[in-house]
C-alpha positions in Angstrom: 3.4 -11.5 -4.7 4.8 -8.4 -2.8 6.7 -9.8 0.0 7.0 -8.3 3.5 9.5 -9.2 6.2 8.1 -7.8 9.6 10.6 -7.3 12.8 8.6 -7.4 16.2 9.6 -9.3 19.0 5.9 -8.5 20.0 4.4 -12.0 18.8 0.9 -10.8 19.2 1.4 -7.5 17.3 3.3 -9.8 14.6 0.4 -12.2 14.3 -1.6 -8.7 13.5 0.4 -7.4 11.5 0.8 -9.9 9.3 -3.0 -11.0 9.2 -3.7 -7.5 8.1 -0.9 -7.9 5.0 -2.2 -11.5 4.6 -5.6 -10.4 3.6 -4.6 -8.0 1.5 -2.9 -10.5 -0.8 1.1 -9.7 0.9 3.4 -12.2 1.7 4.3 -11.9 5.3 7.7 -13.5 6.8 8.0 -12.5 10.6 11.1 -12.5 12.7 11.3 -11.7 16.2 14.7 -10.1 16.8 17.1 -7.9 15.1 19.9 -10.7 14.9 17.4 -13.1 13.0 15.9 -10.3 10.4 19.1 -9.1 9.6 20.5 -12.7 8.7 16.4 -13.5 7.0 17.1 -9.8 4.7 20.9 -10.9 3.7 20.0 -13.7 2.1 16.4 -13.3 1.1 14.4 -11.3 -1.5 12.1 -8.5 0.1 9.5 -5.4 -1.2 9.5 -3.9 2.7 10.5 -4.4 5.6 8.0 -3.2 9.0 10.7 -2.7 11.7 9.8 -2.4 15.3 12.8 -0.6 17.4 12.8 -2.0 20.8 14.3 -5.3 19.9 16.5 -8.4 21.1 19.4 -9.0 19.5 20.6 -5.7 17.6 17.9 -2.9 17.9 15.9 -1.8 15.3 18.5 1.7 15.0 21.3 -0.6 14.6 19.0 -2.8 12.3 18.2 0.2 9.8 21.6 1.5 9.7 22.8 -1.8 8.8 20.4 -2.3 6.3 21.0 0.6 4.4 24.5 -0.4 3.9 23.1 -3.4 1.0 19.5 -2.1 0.8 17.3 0.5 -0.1 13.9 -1.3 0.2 11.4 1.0 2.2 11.5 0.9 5.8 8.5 1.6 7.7 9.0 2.1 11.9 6.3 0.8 13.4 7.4 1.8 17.4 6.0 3.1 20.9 8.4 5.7 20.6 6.7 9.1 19.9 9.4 11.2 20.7 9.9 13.8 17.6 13.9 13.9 18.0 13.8 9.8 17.4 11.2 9.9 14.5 13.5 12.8 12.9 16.9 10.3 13.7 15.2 7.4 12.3 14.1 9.1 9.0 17.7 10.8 8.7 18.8 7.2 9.3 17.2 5.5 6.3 13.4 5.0 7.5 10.7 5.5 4.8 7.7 6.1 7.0 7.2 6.2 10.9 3.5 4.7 12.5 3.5 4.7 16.6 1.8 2.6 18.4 -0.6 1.9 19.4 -1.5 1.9 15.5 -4.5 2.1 13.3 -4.8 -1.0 11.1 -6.4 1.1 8.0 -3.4 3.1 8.5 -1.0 1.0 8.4 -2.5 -1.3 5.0 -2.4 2.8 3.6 1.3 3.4 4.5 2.8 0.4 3.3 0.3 0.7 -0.3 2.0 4.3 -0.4 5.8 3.8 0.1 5.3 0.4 -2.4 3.9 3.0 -4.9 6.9 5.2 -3.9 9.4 2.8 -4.1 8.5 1.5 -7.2 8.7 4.7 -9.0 5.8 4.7 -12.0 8.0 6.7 -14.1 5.6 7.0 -16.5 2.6 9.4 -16.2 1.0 7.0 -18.9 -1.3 4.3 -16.8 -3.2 2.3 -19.4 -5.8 -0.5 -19.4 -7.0 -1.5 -23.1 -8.2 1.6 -24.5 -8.2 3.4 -21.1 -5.6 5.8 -20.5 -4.9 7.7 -17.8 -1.9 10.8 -17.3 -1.6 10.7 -14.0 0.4 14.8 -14.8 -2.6 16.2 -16.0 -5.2 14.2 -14.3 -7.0 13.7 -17.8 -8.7 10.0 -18.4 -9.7 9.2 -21.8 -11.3 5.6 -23.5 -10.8 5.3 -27.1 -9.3 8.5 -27.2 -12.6 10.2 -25.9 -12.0 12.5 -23.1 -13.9 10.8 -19.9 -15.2 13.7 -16.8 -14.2 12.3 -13.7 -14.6 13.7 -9.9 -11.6 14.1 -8.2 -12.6 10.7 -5.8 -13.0 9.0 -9.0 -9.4 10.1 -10.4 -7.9 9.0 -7.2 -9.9 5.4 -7.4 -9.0 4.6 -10.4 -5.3 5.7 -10.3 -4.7 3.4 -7.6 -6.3 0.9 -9.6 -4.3 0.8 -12.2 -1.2 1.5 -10.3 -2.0 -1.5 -8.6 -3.6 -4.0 -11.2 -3.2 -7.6 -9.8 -4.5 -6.1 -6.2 -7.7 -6.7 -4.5 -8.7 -3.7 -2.6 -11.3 -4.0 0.3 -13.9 -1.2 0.7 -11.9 -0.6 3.9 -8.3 -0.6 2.0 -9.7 1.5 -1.1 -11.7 3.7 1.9 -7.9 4.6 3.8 -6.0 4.7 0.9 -8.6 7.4 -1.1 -9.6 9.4 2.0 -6.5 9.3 3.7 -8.6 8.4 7.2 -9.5 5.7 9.1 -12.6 3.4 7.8 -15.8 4.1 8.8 -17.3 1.1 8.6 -19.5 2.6 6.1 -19.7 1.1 2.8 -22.2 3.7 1.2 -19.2 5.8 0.0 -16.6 3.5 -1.6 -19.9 1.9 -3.5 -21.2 5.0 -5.1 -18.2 6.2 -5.8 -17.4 2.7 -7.8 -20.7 3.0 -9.0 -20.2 6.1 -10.9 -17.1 5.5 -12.1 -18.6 2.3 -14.1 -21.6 4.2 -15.1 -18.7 6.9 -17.1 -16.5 4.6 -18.4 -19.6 2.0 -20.1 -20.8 5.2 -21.2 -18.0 5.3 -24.0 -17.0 1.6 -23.7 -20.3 -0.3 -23.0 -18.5 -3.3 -24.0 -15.6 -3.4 -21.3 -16.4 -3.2 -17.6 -12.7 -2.6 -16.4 -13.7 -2.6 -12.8 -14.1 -6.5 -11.1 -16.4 -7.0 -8.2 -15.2 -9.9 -6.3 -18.8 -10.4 -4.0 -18.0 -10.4 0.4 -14.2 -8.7 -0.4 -14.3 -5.5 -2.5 -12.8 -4.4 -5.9 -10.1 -4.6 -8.5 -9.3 -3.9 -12.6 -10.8 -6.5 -14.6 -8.1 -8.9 -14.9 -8.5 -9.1 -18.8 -6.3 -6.2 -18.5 
């Protein structure tokens, strides 16, 4: 499981935070000062780090600076400061993303997905799932070598799919991520969208349905795959 270590002194915007990874299947260690996350990062294994600036202990600056030193995990800022000349500082710095607050959870769930993606560099254009293939180059998706017509919605859904293929996505996580906006509440979208998807890949594969529903949650890739 991707593991998470998130630095807020804040213990109410930690408890959010980490309910919002929690439920999207991340493993979430909190610590409330600088001091305590920089000892918790030396001597533990982490995918991320969330990093809040204003901190007790050694600030987040001194935090990231120090980090960077031994690590090059991504670092996303998640801080009331909105000032351009400290966003700009903090990315020179070592930072990975920058979210101020106060923060859209959609947005969040879709900056951390993104820099993971980043950070884990799919050197391979080649995503593959049984006979599916997918060149994420040239955008072209093919089953059983058949060449497969897909929207561009469609491409982006099922790349992150298989980018991703132990994830559960909610319709509000695959909603942000695809749209790049906050959720809308709005189901209708995310479900024809799905919908259509299946309805083109059974129409060359009617034996495989590479798409899982998991019923009250959302969607991932058939984990036969």
């Amino acid at each position: 499981m991707t593991k998470i270590l998130v630095v807020e002194d804040d213990k109410e915007i930690s408890h959010l935070l980490c309910d919002i990874l929690s439920e999207n299947q991340y493993e979430c260690v909190p610590e409330y000062s600088g001091t305590r996350a920089l000892e918790t990062i030396r001597n533990g294994s982490f995918d991320m780090m969330l990093l809040d600036l204003m901190l007790p202990g050694i600030t987040g600056e001194e935090l990231l600076r120090e980090l960077r030193r031994f690590s090059a995990i991504p670092v996303i800022i998640i801080s009331a400061k909105d000032e351009t000349t400290v966003k700009v500082d903090m990315l020179r710095t070592g930072a990975d993303d920058y979210i101020t607050k106060p923060f859209d959870n959609g947005e969040v769930l879709a900056r951390v997905e993104s820099n993971l993606r980043r950070s884990r560099g799919y050197a391979s254009p080649h995503l593959t799932a049984g006979p599916l293939e997918f060149d994420t180059q040239t955008n072209v998706c093919t089953v059983s070598g058949e060449p497969i017509s897909l929207t561009g919605t469609e491409m982006k859904i099922l790349r992150l799919l298989l980018e991703n293929p132990k994830k559960l996505f909610t319709k509000a996580n695959l909603f942000t991520s695809v749209w790049d906006e906050p959720y809308r509440y709005d189901d209708d979208a995310v479900n024809t969208h799905i919908s259509n998807l299946r309805r083109k890949l059974k129409a060359v594969c009617p034996d495989l349905d590479f798409i899982e529903t998991v019923w009250g949650i959302g969607y991932k890739l058939a984990e036969r795959f």
